[in-house]
N, C-alpha and C positions, 0 to 999 in steps of 0.2 A: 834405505839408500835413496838420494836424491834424485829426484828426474833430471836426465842432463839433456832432452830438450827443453825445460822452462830456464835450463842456466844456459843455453844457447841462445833463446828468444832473450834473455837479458841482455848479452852483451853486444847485440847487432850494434854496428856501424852507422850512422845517419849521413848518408852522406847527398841527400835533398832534404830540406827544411818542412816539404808534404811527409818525409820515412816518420818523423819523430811522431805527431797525429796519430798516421797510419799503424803505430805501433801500441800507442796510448788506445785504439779503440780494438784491436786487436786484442789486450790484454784487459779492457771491458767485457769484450765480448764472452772468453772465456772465464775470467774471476770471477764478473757479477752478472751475468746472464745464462754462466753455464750454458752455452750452445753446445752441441755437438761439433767436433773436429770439422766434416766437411761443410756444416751449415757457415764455420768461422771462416775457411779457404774461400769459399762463396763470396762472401762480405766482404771480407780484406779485398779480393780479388778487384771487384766491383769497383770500392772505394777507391783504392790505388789508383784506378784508371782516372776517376772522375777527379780525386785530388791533383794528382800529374796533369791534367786534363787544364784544370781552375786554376792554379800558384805555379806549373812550371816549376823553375829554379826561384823562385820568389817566396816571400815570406808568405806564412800562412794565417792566414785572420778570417779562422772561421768567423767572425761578426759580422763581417761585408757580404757572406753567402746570402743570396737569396733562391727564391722559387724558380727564376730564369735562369737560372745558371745551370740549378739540375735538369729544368727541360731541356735544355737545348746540351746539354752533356746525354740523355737518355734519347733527342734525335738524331743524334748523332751517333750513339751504338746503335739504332734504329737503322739508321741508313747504310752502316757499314755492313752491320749482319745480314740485310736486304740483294747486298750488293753483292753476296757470297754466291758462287754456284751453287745448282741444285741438282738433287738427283730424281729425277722420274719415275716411280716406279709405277711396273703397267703391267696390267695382268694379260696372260698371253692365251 
């Protein structure tokens, strides 16, 4: 019997120009790297952000990436996760 989550991940919707990438490296991850499930959620997750992050609603040309773009996409989840509250914990 087919899996009818890989014929789910087939027929997704693109409806940002970063989904389609996002999808193609998604379906790397899994076919020809064989990750594990949660290590793949991990990645996409990540990616997602920094794709949406870098193209917006704009075309996507992975060619024009360079090294500044993932630093300052990785200071900036830097900064935000910094900025999160924290919990103290204290022995009593």
């Amino acid at each position: 019997m087919p899996d009818e989550r890989a014929h789910d991940r087939e027929v997704r919707i693109h409806r940002r120009p970063w989904e389609q990438a996002l999808h193609a490296f998604e379906r790397y991850l899994r076919d020809e790297r064989m990750l594990a499930e949660v290590t793949i959620i991990y990645y996409v997750s990540f990616v997602r952000g920094f794709l949406a992050h870098r193209f917006g609603d704009g075309p996507v040309r992975l060619s024009r990436l360079c090294a500044g773009d993932v630093v300052r996409f990785v200071q900036r989840q830097a900064a935000l996760t910094n900025s999160l509250p924290t919990c103290e914990i204290r022995a009593t």
